[in-house]
Phi, psi and omega in degrees: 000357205277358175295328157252035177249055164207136200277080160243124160295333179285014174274341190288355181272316159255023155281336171313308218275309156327311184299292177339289195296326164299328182276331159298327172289308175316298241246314222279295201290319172240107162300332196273167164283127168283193177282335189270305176324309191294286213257027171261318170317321171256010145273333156321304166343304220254275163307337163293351165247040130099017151292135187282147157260173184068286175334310178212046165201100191275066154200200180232025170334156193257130195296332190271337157294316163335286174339272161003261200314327166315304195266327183287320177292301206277338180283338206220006174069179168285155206191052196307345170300310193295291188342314160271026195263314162318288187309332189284315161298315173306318193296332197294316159320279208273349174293338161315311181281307180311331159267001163286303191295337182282343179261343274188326213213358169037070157280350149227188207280004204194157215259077214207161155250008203300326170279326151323296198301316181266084254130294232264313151311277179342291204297310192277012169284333167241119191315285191302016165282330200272326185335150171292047182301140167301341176288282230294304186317293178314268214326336229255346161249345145307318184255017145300329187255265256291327166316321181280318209281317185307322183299314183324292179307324192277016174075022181271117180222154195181133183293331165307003203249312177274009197252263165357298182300315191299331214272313179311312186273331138336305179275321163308301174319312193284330184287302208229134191289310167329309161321347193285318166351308221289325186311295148340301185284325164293321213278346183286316187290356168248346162297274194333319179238006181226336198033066167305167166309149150292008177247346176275319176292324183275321145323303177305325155280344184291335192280321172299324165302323177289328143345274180318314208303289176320340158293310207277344137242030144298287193297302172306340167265000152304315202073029156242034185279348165246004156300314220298310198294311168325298189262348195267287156346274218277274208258010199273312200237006179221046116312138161289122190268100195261125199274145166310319190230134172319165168311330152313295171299278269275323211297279185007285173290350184247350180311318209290314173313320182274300171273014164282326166302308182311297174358280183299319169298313182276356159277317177275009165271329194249058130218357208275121132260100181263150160318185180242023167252326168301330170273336144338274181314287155342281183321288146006257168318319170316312177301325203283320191287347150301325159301331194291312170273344160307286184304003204245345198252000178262355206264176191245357177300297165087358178285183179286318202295023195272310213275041158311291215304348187253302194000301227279317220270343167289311189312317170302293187317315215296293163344307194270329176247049133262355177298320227242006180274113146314284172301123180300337177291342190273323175284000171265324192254348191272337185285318184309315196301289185298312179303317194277308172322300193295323212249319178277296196287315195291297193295356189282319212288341202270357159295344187226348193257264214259092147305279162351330189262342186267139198281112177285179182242022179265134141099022186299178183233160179259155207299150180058046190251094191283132197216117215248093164154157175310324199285055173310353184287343184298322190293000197326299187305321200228172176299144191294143178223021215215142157255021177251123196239355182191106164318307192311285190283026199242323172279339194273328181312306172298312163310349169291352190286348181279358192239147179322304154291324188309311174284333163261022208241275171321316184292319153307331168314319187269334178274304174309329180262356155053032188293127186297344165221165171232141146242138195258143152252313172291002176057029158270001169309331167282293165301332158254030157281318168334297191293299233236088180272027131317294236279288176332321177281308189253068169194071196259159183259127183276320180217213140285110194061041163223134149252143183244116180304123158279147193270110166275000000 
């Protein structure tokens, strides 16, 4: 470690270069698509052949992960290397900002890239950590404001500082709606610790409002803003959540995390002395992590890749107690143990352990094959053909068909993809061949729950 325990910027060049070669290695071993990974990827997909979200993509992605996901398909196809090529230059992008603002605010005792290094370890010990994820996406302007809260504290004031912070964590919400916790947690931390102005503090929410404002009319000038509020919103924070993976899997792979944390808090609570601006920047993280969890109790996933958002606040701890090990034998087997150990044990356990996540390859659909149900892994092979991405918001969808707009919003749905077969999962089929009597004419049943287009 003593390599990166030094203030040279050119070590963030070869932590990139690890990360890469660790992440190259990650793709050798583990081949398959989680259910999430598959289904940022067929939503990029989805919408790149020119489909509204929310109107006519019945789920509750955040529009500016949308976007993402949108534009990387129609510019580069589908493409799971990029998502991780992206995703890799992101992590990399935030162990950078994160280790900039911790030297920049001399959070410990000593001048290092050591926090970069470990950030980068982390992110890459659980494989969904790396994902193009909408978390992933979010975390990288939760720590653009946690820079600002920090300048804040240290008397650096400018109304652009606070401006700023509202808009970063806005453009955070909208990739992932949870993220909005953060707002709260910053605007207490600038109270708290700064005693901003109340006109600085109302800058801070306009930035944050304005966001939203700018999505919420863009879909008004769709004339879908109130789908947009209905699925984004509504159903973004009051679903009901049903998880991918039991409690087991979930524990396995993140134990190592709990006890690098514990770890790490009782060496700097019984050896640390920090200053009291250093303990400021603590307190703080103590907040971001609290904020970690709250947002992980607003998600509707419930999955591993929620706990990015704890990375930054491990990431701290971790720093300090390779800072604060004395005895040299400890400073020889604890970096081997850890660095190496976590990153080997966290993918082993999550290649044989969290089953569930992984996209089987039984039950593919043949191409232009329409598919009324969640199990989006059919599309693994072929192209996305279904605007349903969440059971939950794809039955509140169908119900809608007995009201005017609703119903004529699903029928364009059906004439654009124009599918040579539907497979019904959901068992709706009948009521809209009722509503709708094209479907009924050219769509006759073939099998159990399969229709077949007659070709006239």
């Amino acid at each position: 470690l003593r390599f990166f325990r030094i203030n040279d910027p050119y070590r963030l060049v070869f932590i990139f270069f690890l990360l890469v070669i660790i992440r190259a290695g990650q793709s050798f071993f583990i081949t398959d698509l989680s259910f999430y990974q598959l289904k940022w990827l067929l939503l990029g997909q989805w919408l790149g052949k020119g489909f509204l979200m929310y109107s006519e993509t019945f789920d509750y992605t955040g529009p500016i992960a949308a976007l993402v996901y949108k534009w990387l398909d129609i510019i580069f196809g589908r493409s799971r290397f990029l998502h991780y090529a992206v995703s890799t230059f992101l992590v990399m992008i935030q162990a950078g900002v994160f280790n900039r603002l911790l030297l920049r605010n001399k959070a410990y005792h000593e001048n290092s890239y050591l926090p970069a290094f470990l950030y980068m370890i982390l992110a890459v010990s659980v494989p969904d950590f790396m994902a193009l994820s909408p978390q992933l996406m979010s975390l990288t302007f939760v720590l653009l404001t946690l820079g600002n809260v920090l300048r804040r504290i240290d008397s650096q004031v400018t109304d652009e500082l606070f401006l700023n912070s509202g808009i970063y964590l806005g453009i955070a919400a909208m990739l992932y709606l949870p993220a909005l916790v953060y707002f709260p947690v910053f605007l207490f931390s600038f109270i708290l610790f700064s005693m901003a102005v109340l006109r600085r503090l109302f800058l801070y929410l306009f930035g944050f409002l304005m966001v939203f404002v700018i999505c919420l009319i863009y879909f008004y000038w769709l004339g879908t803003h109130r789908i947009f509020l209905e699925y984004f919103l509504g159903e973004g924070l009051f679903m009901d959540v049903i998880s991918p993976i039991s409690f087991k899997e979930f524990l396995i792979p993140v134990s190592p995390f709990a006890f690098i944390f514990l770890l790490s808090i009782i060496k700097t609570r019984r050896s640390a002395r920090l200053t009291n601006f250093q303990q400021k920047v603590q307190q703080i993280l103590w907040l971001m992590l609290f904020g970690g969890l709250v947002t992980f109790l607003l998600s509707n996933e419930k999955s591993i890749h929620e706990l990015i958002f704890c990375v930054p606040i491990i990431c701290y701890f971790w720093t300090h107690y390779f800072i604060l090990l004395r005895r040299w034998i400890f400073r020889m087997i604890m970096p081997v143990l850890l660095i190496l150990g976590l990153p080997v044990f966290s993918c082993f356990t999550y290649i044989y352990s969290v089953e569930p996540l992984t996209v089987s390859t039984a039950n593919r659909l043949h191409e232009g094959t329409m598919l009324l149900g969640e199990k989006i892994e059919a599309y693994l092979a072929t192209e996305i053909n279904t605007p349903c991405f969440n059971e939950k918001i794809t039955e509140k969808a169908f119900e809608g068909i007995n009201y005017y707009g609703s119903a004529g919003r699903i029928y364009k749905i059906f004439i654009k993809i124009d599918p040579g077969y539907i497979v019904d999962e959901l068992g709706i089929m009948g009521q809209l061949q009722y509503r709708y009597p094209y479907l009924e004419e050219n769509y006759p049943e073939v099998g159990p729950n399969i229709y077949h287009k007659i070709n006239r």
